[in-house]
C-alpha positions as CSV (number, residue, x, y, z in Angstrom):
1,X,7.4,0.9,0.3
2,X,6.9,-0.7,-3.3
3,X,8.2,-4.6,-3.5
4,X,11.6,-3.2,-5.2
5,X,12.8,-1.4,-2.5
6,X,12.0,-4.3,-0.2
7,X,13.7,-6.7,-2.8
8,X,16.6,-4.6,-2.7
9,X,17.1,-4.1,0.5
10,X,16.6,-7.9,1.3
11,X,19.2,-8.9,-1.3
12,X,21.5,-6.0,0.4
13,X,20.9,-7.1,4.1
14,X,20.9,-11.0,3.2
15,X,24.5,-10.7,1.4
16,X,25.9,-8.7,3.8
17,X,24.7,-11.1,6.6
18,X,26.3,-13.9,5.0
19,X,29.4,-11.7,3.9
20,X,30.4,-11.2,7.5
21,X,29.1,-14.3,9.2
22,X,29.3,-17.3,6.3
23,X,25.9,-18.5,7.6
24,X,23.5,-19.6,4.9
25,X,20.5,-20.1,7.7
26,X,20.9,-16.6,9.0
27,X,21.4,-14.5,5.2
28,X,17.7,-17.1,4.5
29,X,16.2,-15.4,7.6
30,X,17.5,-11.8,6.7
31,X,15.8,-12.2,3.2
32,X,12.7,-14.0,4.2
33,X,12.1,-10.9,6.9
34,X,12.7,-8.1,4.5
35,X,11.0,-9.2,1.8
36,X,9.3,-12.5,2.2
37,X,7.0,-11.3,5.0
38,X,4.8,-9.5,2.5
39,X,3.3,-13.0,1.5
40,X,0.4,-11.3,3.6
41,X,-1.0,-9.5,1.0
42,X,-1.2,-12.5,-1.5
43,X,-2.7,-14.2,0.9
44,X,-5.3,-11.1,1.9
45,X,-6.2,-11.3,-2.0
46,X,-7.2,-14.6,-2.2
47,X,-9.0,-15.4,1.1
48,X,-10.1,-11.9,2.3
49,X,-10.6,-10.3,-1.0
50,X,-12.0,-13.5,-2.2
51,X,-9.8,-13.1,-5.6
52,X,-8.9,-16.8,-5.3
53,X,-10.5,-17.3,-9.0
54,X,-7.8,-14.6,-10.1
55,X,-4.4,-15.9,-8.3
56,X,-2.2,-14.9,-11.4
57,X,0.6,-12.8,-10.1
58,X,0.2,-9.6,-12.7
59,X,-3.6,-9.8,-11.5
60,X,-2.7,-9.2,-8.2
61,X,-0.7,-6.8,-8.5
62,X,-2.8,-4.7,-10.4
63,X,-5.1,-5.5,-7.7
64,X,-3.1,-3.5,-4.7
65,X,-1.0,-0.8,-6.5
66,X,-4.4,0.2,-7.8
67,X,-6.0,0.0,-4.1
68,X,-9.0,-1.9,-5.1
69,X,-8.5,-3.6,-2.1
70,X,-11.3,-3.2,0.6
71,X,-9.5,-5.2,4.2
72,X,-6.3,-4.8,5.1
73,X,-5.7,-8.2,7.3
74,X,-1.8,-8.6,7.1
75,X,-1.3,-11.1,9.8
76,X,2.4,-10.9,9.4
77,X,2.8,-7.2,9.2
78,X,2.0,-7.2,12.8
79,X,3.8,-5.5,15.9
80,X,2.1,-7.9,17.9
81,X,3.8,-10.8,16.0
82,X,7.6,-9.1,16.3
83,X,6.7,-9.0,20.1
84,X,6.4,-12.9,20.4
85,X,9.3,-13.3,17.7
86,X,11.5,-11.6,19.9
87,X,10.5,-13.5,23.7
88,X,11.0,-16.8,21.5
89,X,14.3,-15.7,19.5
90,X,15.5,-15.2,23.4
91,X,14.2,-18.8,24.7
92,X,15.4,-20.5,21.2
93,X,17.9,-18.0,19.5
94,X,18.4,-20.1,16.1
95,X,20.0,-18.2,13.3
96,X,17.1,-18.5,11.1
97,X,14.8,-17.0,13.5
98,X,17.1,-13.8,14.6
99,X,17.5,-13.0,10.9
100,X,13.6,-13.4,10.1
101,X,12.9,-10.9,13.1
102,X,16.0,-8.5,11.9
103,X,14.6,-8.7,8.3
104,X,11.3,-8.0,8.9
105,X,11.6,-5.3,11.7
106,X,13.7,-3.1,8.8
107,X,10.7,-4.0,6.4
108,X,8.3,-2.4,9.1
109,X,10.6,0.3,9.8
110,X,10.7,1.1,5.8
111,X,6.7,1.0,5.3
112,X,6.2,3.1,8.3
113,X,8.7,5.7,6.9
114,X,7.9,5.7,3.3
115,X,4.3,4.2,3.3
116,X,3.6,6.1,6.8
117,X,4.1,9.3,4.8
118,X,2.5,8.6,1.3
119,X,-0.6,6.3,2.3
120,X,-1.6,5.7,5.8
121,X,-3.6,7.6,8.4
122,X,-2.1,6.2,11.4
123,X,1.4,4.9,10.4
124,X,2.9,3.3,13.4
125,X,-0.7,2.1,14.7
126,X,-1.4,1.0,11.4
127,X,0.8,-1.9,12.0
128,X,-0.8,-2.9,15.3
129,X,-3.1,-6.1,14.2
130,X,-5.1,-4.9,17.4
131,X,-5.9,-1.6,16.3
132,X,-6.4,-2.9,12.5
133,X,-9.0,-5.0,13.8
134,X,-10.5,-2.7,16.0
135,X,-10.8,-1.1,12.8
136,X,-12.5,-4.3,10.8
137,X,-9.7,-4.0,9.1
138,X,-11.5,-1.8,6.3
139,X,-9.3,0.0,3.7
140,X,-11.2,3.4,4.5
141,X,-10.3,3.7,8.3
142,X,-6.5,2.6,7.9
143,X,-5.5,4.2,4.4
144,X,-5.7,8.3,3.5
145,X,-7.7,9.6,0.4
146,X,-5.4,8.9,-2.8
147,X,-4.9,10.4,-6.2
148,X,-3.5,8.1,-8.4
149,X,-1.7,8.3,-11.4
150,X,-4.1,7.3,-14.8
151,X,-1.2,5.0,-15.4
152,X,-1.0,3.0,-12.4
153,X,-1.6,-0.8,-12.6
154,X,-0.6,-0.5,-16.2
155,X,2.3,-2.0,-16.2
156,X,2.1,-4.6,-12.6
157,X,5.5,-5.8,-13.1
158,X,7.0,-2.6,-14.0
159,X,5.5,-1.5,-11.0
160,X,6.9,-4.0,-9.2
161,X,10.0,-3.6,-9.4
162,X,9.7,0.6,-8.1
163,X,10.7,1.5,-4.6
164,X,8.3,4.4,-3.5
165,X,4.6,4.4,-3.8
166,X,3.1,7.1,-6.7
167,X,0.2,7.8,-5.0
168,X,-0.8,11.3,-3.8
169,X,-3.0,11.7,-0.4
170,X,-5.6,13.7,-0.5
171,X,-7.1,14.0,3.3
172,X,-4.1,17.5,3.7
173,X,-7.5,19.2,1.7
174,X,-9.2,22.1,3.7
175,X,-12.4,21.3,4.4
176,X,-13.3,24.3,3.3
177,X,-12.1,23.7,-0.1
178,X,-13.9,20.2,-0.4
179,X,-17.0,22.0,0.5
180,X,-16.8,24.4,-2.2
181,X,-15.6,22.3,-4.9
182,X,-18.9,19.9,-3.8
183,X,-20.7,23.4,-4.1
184,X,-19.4,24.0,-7.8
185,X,-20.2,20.9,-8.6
186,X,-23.9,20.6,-7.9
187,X,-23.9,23.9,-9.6
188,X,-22.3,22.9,-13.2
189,X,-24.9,20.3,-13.0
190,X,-27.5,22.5,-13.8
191,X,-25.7,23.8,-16.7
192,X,-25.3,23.0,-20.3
193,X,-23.4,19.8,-21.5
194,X,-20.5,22.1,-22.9
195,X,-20.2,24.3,-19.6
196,X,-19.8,21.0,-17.4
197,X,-17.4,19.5,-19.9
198,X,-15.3,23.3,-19.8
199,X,-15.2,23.5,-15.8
200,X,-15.0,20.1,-15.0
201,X,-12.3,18.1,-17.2
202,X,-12.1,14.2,-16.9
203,X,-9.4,11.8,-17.5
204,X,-10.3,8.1,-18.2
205,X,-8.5,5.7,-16.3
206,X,-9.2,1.7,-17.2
207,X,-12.7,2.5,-18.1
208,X,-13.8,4.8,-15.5
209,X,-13.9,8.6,-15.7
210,X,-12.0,10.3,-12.4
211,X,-12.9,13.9,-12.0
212,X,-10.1,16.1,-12.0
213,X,-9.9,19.2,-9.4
214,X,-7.9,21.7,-11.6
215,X,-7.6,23.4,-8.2
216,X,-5.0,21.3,-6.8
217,X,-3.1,20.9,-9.6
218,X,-3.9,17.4,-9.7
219,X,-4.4,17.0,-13.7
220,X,-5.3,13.9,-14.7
221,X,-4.4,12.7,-11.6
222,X,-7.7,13.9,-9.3
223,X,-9.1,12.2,-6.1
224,X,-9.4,8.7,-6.4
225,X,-11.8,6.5,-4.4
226,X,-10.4,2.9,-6.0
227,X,-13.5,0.8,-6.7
228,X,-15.1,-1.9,-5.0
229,X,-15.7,-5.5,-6.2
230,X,-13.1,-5.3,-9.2
């Protein structure tokens, strides 16, 4: 899910929490669970990603809604981590603590429903640290083949402020399908200049030319494999 659902379901659960109860601590916990928790990925983008030269917030966003990304670490988005917030909320069950858990067990429910179905291979696993490590954590073994939209990462804090990703994956493609349009491809190069431009349209996205597979009705939107080292 994009930060605005998260946001708006943080603002939702924290004011209803403190609504029914009148407890600052536990509406604090409810919003820091919910939305908070993805502190991760900032903190992915300046350590893992080594982007700490780049820390403005519009940079980094641009950063992960275009999936330049290459590890996916996310040490708090992390079954793992819910199972020892749980076996201490029971030993020390403080209001702050019961509504972090709360908070950020809906934000894991909501990223394995919306971002489960839109972006990742594995959805539940995916939020295993175990199996992400297993993994090395690499981008290409946790997340699906996207096409993106030529506009996304445009506008970061436009963006930010959306609810559902506006990605498309890819990796539903017949093989059979890939092979031929890999086929077709190796054979316009052969061709004129003209031909290859007629059977094989590019759009330009921030300075980079995406091919387009007419074929799937992608448009300007065709397979995307984000870059490395931007």
């Amino acid at each position: 899910m994009r930060p605005g659902g998260h946001l708006a379901t943080a603002v939702v659960l924290s004011g209803a929490g403190y609504g029914v109860t009148g407890s600052a601590e536990l509406a604090a916990g409810f919003f820091a669970g919910a939305f908070m928790i993805d502190v991760d990925h900032y903190l992915d983008y300046l350590t893992v990603e080594g982007q700490w030269r780049r820390p403005g917030p519009a940079q980094f966003l641009r950063y992960y809604f275009a999936h330049r990304y290459h590890r996916l670490v996310l040490p708090l988005h992390s079954i793992e981590l819910m199972g020892v917030l749980v076996t201490l909320a029971v030993a020390w069950p403080r209001l702050a603590l019961v509504g972090y858990l709360t908070g950020a067990l809906l934000h894991l429910l909501l990223d394995v429903l919306v971002n489960g179905e839109q972006l990742l291979l594995r959805p539940v696993l995916f939020y295993s640290i175990a199996y992400r490590a297993r993994l090395g954590f690499s981008r290409d073994h946790l997340v699906a083949r996207l096409a993106l939209p030529s506009h996304v990462g445009e506008h970061p804090a436009r963006e930010f402020f959306t609810w559902r990703p506006t990605e498309r994956r890819l990796d539903s493609i017949p093989a059979a399908l890939e092979s031929l349009q890999a086929g077709s491809s190796a054979a316009g190069a052969s061709k004129s200049t003209s031909k290859t431009a007629a059977h094989k349209p590019k759009a330009v996205r921030q300075g980079r030319a995406v091919q387009v597979f007419p074929i799937l009705g992608a448009g300007a939107d065709g397979p995307h494999h984000p870059d490395r080292g931007r």
